[in-house]
C-alpha positions in Angstrom: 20.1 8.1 -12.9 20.2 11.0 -9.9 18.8 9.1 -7.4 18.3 12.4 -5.5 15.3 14.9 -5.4 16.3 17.5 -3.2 15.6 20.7 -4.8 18.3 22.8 -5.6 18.7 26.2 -4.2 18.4 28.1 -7.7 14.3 28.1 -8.2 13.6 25.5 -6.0 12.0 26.8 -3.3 9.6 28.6 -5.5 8.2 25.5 -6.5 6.8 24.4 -3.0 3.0 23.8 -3.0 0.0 22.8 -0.5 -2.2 20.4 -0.4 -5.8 20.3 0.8 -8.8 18.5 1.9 -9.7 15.5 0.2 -13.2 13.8 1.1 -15.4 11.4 -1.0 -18.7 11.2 0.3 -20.8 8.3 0.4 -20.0 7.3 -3.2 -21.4 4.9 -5.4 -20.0 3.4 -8.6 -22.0 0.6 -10.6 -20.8 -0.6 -13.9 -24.4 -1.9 -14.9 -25.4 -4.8 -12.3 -21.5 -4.5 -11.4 -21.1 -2.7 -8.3 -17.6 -1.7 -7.6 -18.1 0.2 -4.5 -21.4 1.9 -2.6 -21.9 4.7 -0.3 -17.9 4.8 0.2 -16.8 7.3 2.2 -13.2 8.1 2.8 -11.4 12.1 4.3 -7.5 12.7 2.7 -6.1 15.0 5.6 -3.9 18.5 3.7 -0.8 17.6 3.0 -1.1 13.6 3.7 0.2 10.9 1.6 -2.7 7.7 1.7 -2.1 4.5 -0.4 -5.1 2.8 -1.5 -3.6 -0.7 -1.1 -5.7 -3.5 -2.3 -5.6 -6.9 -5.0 -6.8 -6.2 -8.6 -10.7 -5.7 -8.6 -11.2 -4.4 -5.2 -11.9 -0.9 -6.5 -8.9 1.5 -5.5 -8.3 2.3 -9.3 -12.2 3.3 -10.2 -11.9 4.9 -6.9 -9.0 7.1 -8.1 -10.8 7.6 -11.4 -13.2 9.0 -9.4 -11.9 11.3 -7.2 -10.2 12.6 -10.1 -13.0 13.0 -12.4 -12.8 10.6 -15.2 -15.6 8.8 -13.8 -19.0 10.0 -12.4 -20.3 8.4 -9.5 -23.8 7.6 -9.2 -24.5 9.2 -5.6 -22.5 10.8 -3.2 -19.8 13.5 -3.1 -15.9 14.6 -3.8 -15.1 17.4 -2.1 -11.9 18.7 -2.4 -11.1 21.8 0.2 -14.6 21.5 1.5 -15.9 22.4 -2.4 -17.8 20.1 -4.1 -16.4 18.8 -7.5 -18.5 15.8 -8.2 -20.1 17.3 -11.2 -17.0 19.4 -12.5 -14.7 18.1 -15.4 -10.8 16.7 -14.5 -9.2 19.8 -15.3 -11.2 22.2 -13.1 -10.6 19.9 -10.0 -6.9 21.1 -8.7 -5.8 17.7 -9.2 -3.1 15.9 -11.5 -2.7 11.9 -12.5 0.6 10.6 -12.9 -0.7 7.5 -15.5 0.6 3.8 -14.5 1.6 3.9 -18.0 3.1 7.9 -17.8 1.3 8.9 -21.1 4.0 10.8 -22.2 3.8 12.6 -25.0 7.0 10.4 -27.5 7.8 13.4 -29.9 7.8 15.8 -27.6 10.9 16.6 -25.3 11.3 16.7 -22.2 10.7 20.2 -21.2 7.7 20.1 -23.4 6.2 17.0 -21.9 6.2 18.9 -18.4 5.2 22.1 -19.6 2.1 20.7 -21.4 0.1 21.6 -19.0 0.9 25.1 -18.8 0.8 25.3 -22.6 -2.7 23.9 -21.9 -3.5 26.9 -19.9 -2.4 29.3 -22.1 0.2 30.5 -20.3 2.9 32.6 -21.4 6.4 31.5 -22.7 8.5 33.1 -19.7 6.3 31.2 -17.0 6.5 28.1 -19.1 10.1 27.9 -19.6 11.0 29.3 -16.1 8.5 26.8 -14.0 9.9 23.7 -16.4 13.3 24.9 -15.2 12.5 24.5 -11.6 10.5 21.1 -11.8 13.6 19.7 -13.7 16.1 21.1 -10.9 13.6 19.9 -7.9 13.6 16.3 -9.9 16.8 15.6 -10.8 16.4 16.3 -14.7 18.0 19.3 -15.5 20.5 19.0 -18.7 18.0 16.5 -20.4 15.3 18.6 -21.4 15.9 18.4 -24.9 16.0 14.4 -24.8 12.5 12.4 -26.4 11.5 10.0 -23.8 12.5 7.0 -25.8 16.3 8.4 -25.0 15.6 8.5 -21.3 15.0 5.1 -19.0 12.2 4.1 -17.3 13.2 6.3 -13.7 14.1 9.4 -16.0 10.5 9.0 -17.6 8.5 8.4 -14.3 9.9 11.5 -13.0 8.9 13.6 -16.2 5.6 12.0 -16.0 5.6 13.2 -12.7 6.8 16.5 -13.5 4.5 17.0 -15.7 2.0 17.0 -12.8 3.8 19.2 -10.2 4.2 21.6 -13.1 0.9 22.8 -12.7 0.9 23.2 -9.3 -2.2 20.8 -8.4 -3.5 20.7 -5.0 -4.1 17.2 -5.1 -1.6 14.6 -6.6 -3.1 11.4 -7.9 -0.9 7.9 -8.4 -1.9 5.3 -10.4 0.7 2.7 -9.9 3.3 4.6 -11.4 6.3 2.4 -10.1 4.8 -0.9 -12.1 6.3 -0.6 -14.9 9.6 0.2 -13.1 12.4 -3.1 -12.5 13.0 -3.6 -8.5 16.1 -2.0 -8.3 14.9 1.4 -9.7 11.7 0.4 -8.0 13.2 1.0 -4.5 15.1 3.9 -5.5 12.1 5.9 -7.5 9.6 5.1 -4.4 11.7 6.4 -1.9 12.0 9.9 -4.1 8.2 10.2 -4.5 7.7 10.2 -0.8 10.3 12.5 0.4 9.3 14.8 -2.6 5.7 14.8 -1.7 6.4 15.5 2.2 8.6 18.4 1.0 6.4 20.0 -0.8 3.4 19.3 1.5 1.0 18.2 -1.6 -1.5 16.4 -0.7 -1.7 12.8 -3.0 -3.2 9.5 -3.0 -1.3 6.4 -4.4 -2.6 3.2 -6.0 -0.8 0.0 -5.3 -1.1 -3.6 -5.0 2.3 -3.9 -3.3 2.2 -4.1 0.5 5.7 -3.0 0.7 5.1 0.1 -1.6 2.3 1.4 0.5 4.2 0.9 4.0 7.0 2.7 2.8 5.3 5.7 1.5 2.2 6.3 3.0 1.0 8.2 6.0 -1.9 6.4 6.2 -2.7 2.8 3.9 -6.9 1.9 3.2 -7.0 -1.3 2.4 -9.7 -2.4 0.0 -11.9 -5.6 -0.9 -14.4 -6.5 -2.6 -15.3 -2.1 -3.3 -15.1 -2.2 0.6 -13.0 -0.5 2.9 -11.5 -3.2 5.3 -9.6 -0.6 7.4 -7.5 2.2 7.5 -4.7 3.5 9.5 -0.9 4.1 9.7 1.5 1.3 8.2 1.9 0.4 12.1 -1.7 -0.1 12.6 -2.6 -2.1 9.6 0.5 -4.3 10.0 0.2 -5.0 13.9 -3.4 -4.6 14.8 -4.8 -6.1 11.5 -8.9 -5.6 11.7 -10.0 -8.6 10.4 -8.4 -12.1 9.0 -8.6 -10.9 5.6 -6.6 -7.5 6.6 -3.9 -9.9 8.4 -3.3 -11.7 5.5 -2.7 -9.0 2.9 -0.5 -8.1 5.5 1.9 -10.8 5.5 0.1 -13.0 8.1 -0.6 -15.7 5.2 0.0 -18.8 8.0 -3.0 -20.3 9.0 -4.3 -23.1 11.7 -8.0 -24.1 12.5 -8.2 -24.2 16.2 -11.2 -24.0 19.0 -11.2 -20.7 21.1 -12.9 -20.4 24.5 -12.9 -16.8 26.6 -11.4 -16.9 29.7 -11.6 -13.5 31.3 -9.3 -11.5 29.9 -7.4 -15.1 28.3 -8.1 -16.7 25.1 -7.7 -20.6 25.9 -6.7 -22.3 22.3 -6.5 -25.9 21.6 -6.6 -28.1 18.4 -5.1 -30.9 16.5 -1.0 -30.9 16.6 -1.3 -28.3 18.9 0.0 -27.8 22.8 -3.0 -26.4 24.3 -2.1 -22.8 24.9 -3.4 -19.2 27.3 -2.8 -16.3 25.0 -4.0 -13.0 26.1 -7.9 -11.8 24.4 -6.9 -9.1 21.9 -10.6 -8.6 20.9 -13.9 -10.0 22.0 -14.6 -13.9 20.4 -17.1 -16.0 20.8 -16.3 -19.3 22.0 -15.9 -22.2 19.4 -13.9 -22.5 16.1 -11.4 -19.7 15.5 -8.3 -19.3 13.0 -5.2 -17.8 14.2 -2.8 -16.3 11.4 0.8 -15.3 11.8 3.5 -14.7 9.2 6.4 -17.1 8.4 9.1 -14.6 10.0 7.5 -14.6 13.7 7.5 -18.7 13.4 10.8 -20.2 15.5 11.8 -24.4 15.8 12.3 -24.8 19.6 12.9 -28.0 21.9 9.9 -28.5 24.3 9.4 -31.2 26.2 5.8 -32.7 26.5 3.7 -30.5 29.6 0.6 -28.6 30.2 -1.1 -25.6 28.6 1.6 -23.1 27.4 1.3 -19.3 28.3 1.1 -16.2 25.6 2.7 -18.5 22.9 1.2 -21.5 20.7 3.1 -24.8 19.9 2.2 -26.6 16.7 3.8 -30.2 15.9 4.6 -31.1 12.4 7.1 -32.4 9.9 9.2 -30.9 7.5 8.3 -30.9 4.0 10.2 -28.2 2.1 13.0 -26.1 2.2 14.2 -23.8 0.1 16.3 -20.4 0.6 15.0 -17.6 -0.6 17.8 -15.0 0.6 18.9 -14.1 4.0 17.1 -17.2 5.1 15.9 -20.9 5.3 12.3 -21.1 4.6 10.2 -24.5 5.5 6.8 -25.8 4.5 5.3 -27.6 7.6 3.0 -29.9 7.8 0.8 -29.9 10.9 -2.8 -31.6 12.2 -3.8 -27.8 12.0 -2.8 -27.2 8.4 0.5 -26.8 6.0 2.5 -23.4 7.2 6.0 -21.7 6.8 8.6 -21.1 8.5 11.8 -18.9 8.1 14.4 -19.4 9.8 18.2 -18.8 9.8 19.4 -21.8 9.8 18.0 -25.0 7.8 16.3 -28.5 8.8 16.3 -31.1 6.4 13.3 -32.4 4.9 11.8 -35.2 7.6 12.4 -33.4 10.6 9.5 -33.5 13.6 9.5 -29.8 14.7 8.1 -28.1 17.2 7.1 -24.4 16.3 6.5 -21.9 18.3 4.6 -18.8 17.9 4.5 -15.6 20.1 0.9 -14.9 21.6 1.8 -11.3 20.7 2.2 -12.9 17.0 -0.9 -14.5 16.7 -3.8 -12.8 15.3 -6.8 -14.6 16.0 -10.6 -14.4 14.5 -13.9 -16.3 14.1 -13.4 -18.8 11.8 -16.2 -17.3 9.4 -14.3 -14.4 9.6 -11.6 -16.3 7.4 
């Protein structure tokens, strides 16, 4: 497989595009009593790459559906370069759907899988065959136009699936989880070529994914979903180190949990609970005093020596005994048993089940919420 997509000088350039405006506009979807999302709201910048990033039944497919037209929401708005589409069929939007499952077309080639569209349109043969040369250069596929897809694997057909798209020249490019169905390896490679295509071309596109590691990669900007609610948006850096909410911090990779008590202390958060050194960690956000949760993930987690003492400063010390240990690659990873609750640990180097351990988290580590919030 090419594992490059950067267009070639013969055509290539031709092929460049621009993306515009996305908004949906307080939008409601209801599947009978079944509401997946209400009065939803969410702007797509020209030319940005957002991942709607969320567990299965939060809403980010129907929401794609949506904005593409497939499904008809029961108030609101999508706008799409400030004109409204709500009530306008998929193919007068501007947009095109790469399908999670690429709904190629099996006795067709592959030149006449990306040229559909334009055969669609009724345009002519010379456009057709010229604009299906330049999508196969710009992705890599040129010399297997004649090939079915059952003769190509599973990269070769994600890229005519996405070809297929691009040859129409959309303004908006929709994903819906088109790297599934891909193995890791070719996962990696294939995700990598979306993006760097996409920012090339300056389309704008929205990507559906349950992967946390997909979306940071590829995104400009992630919204998480839950529930048919947006939980928060922002950059990969945002969402990862300022997570919103305890919810947003988990999906995030902050899956370790301890119950503890929090009291405000000026601009200190004074922790304390059972297994735990009572600790001073600086107030991120404002708490009120009484049960809190702090989550962290299993990589910002270190075994130290520390002697019995007083409240510790901007980290958190949690007492417990080894349980588990397995390696995973790269790394020793250890269950933990603590008076605050069972959490992990990676390390470099391994303890043997039995050991009393001291771990230490970073206050900068430590995401800390109401315990409702949990």
């Amino acid at each position: 497989m090419n594992a490059s997509v950067q267009p070639r000088a013969s055509g290539a350039g031709e092929a460049r595009q621009h993306g515009v405006e996305l908004e949906v506009d307080r939008a409601t979807v209801r599947y009978g009593s079944v509401r997946v999302f209400e009065n939803l709201s969410l702007r797509v910048g020209a030319g940005e790459f957002v991942a709607l990033l969320g567990s299965s039944g939060c809403g980010k497919t129907t929401l794609l559906r949506t904005i593409a037209g497939f499904i008809q929401p029961q108030s609101g708005a999508v706008r799409v370069g400030g004109r409204d589409v709500t009530g306008e069929p998929p193919d007068r939007r501007g947009m095109a759907l790469v399908f999670q499952t690429y709904a190629l077309w099996p006795h067709m080639t592959v030149a006449q899988n990306i040229g559909y569209g334009l055969k669609v349109r009724r345009r002519n043969r010379a456009e057709i065959a010229r604009r299906v040369s330049e999508i196969a250069a710009l992705l890599g596929l040129d010399g297997l136009e004649g090939r079915k897809p059952a003769a190509l694997s599973g990269g070769q057909r994600q890229r005519v699936a996405l070809g297929r798209a691009l040859a129409v020249s959309p303004d908006i490019l929709l994903l819906d989880e088109p790297l599934s169905n891909l193995d890791a390896r070719i996962r990696l490679t294939v995700r990598q070529e979306i993006s760097a295509l996409q920012h090339r071309l300056g389309i704008t596109a929205v990507h559906v994914t349950h992967d946390r590691e997909e979306a940071m990669v590829m995104a400009d900007r992630i919204v998480i979903l839950n529930a048919g609610r947006i939980a928060q948006i922002g950059t990969p850096q945002e969402v990862y180190r300022e997570p919103s909410s305890a919810f947003v911090a988990a999906f995030m990779g902050a899956e370790n949990v301890v119950q503890l008590d929090g009291v405000v202390a000026g601009d200190r958060l004074m922790l304390a609970g059972p297994g735990c050194r009572p600790a001073a960690i600086g107030a991120r956000r404002k708490l009120p005093d009484g049960p809190v949760v702090a989550r962290f993930r299993s990589e910002a987690a270190e075994f130290v020596d520390a002697a019995p003492g007083m409240t510790t400063m901007n980290e958190l010390l949690i007492e417990g005994d080894v349980t588990q240990v397995s390696f995973p690659g790269g790394f020793w990873r250890h269950v933990v048993e603590t008076g605050a609750g069972t959490i992990v640990v990676d390390r470099g180097e391994a303890s043997p089940p039995g050991s009393r351990v001291v771990v230490r988290v970073p206050g900068e580590a430590l995401y800390v919420f109401p315990a409702h919030d949990d």
